[in-house]
N, C-alpha and C positions, 0 to 999 in steps of 0.2 A: 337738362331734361325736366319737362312736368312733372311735379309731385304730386298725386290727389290721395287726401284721406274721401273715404267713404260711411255715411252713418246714417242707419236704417234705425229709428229709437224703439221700433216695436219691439220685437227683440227681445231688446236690454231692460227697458223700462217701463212696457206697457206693466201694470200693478195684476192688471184679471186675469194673465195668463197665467196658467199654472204648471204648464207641462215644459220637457225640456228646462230644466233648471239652470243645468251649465251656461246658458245666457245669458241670465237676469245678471245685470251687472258686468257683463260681457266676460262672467266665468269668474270675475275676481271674488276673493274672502271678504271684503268690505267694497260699499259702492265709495267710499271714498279711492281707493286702491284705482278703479276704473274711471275717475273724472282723471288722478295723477298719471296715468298710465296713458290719455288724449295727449293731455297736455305737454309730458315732457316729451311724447312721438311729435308731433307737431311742433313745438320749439326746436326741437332740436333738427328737425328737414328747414324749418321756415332759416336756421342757424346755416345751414350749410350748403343749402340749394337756392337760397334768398328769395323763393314762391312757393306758395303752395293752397292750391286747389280743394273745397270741403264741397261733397257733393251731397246733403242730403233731405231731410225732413222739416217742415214748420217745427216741430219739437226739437229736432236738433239745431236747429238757428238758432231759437230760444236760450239752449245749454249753452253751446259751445260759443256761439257769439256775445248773445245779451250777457249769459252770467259769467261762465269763466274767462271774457274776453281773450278767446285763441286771437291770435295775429293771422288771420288765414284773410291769404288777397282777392280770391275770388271763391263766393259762396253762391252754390248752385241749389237751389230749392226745388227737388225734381221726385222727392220718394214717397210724396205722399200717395201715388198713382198705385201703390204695391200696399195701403193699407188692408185689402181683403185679402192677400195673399197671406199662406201659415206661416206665423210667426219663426218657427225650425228652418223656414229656408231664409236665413238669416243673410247669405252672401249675395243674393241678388242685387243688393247695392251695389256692389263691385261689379256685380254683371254690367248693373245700368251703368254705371260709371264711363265703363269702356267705351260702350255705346256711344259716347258724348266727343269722345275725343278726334282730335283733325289733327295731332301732331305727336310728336316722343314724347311717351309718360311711364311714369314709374307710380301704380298703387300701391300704397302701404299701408300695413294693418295699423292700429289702432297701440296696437302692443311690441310695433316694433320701435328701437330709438338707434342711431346713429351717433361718432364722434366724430366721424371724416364720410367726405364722397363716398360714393360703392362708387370706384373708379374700373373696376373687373367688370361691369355689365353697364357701362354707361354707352349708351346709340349701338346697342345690339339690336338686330332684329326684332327676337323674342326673348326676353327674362324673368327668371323665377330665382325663387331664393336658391333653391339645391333642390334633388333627384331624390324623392323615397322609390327606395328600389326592393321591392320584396317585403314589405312591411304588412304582421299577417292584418292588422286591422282591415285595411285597405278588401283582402281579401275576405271580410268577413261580411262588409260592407257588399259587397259587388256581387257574391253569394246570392244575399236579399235580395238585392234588385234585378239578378236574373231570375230569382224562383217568383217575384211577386207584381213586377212593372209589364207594362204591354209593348212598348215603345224602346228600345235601344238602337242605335244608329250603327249599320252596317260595320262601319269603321271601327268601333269600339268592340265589337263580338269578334271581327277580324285577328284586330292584334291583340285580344287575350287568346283566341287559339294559335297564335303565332308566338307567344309568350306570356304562358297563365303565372310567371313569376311578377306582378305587377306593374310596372316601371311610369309611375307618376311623379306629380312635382307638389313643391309646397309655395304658395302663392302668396306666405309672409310682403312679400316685392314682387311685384309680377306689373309685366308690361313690354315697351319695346320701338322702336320703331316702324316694325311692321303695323301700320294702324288698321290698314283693312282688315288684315286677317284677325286681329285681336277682335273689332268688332265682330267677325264672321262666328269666330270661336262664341261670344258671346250670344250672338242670339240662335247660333246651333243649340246651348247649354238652355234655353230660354225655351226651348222647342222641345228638347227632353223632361222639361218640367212640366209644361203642357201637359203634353201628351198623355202623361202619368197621372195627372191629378186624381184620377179617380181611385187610385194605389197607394195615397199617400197614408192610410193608415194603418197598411201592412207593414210598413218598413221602419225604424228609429230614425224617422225623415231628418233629424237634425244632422246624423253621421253620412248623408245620401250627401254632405258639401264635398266630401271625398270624391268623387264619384263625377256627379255634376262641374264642378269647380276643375277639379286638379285633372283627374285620369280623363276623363273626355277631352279635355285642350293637347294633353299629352298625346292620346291617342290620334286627336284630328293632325299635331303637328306631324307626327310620324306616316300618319297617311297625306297628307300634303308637300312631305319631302322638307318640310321645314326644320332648321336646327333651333332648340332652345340654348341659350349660357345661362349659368348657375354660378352665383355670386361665391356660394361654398361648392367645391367639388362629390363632398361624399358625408356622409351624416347617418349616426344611428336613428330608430325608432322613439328614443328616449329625447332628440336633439339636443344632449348636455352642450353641446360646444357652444350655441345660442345662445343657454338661457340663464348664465352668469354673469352676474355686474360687476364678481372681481375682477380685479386690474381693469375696467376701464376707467379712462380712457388709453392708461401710458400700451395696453398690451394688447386688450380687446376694442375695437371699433363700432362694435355690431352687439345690439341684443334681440334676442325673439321672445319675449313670454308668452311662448304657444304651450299650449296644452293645463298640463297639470301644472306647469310652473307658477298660474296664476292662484293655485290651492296652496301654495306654502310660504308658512307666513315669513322667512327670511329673505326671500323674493320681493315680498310684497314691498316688507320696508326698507329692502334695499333701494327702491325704486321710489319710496315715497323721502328717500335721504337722499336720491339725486337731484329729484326734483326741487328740495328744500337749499340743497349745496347749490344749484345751478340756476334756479328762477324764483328768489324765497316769494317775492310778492305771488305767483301765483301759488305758491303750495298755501298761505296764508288767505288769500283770496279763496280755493275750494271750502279750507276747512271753516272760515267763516261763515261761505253761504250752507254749510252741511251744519251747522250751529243753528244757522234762523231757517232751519227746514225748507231752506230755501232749492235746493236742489237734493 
């Protein structure tokens, strides 16, 4: 199956932007933390899938090619077309992404890493990492954007009155061999951002990826009659099961540093000691160019 990372550098790295904080640096405590944290996701798919796909920016070709030398086989320079677009809606890469594809792919976040296959959701249809089921953010989130957006899509009002207990996904791995539909879900999501723009500063447009991202694709599957597989069956709010680096690789396979896990610093360096344990040239390579202010 296709691997694609995806990377928008506005985001992360634009310097002038001030709002939405949790981005800068893609949420990590040090921006070293976030080039280690490309890096060993991408060795480590490029390790066990033996391709993998970078879809993004003149800036990020810049980074991830020219300086930290990723091994990625195929670089897609496509997001600079989204620089007028607000920096908060930071996943529209992954939108475009999808957009791109003519065959089974797997996008993976930036902060996930691998030590085996996800052999549990290889040439399924549709895949995400696992099922947030009733998680109240979600609900806090979607609150907003009924009280303050114009535009929500039939399907989506549907099954939250069919089930106001929330039941989306998390899009850590998301993909599938269904290509059509994944496109179709994509610029459905593309159409709701649209449509809104004029509302975008009612809402903490950066949490609206819940929402756009996750629950609308959930929702459209479910109105499409389509089944999603979930690499994890069931997961709390907090997703501990994820976002540990002990025992891998002899116990654990799989890391996610979603959320807050990229705020604590025993996280951070556990990650920047895998990367050191597993690829020292490139842990040695970041901290050098962060040395001559290079990156």
């Amino acid at each position: 199956m296709k691997i694609i990372h995806s990377f928008w550098s506005k985001p992360s790295l634009d310097k002038s932007i001030e709002r939405f904080e949790d981005r800068k640096m893609g949420g990590w405590l040090d921006k070293k933390y976030n080039y280690m944290s490309w890096a060993l996701s991408c060795l480590q798919f490029k390790k066990h899938y033996g391709f993998i796909e970078l879809v993004t920016d003149n800036e990020g070709k810049k980074l991830f090619i020219d300086k930290l030398n990723l091994p990625y086989d195929s670089v897609r320079v496509e997001l600079d077309i989204y620089n007028n677009y607000h920096p908060d809606l930071w996943a529209i890469s992954k939108l475009h992404s999808y957009t791109l594809q003519n065959e089974p792919f797997l996008h993976v976040d930036g902060d996930v890493y691998i030590w085996k296959i996800l052999d549990k959701v290889n040439n399924k249809p549709l895949i995400a990492q696992n099922e947030d089921i009733d998680f109240k953010y979600y609900t806090t989130v979607w609150n907003d954007i009924i009280l303050n957006f114009e535009y929500i899509p039939t399907y989506m009002m549907s099954d939250y009155q069919r089930e106001p207990s929330i039941h989306s996904c998390n899009a850590g791995i998301f993909g599938g061999s269904d290509v059509n539909f994944l496109k179709e879900f994509a610029f459905e999501a593309f159409e709701f951002l649209e449509k809104n723009k004029a509302h975008y500063d009612k809402v903490n447009l950066g949490s609206t990826v819940l929402i756009y991202e996750q629950y609308l694709f959930s929702c459209l599957a479910r109105a499409k009659n389509k089944k999603v597989s979930f690499l994890f069956d069931s997961m709390t709010s907090s997703y501990d099961k994820i976002t540990q680096f002990a025992s891998i690789p002899n116990r654990r396979h799989y890391v996610h540093a979603v959320g807050n896990a990229k705020k604590k610093f025993v996280a951070c360096e556990n990650l920047a000691n895998r990367l050191l344990f597993e690829y020292p040239d490139f842990y040695y390579n970041i901290l050098a160019l962060i040395e001559k202010n290079e990156i």
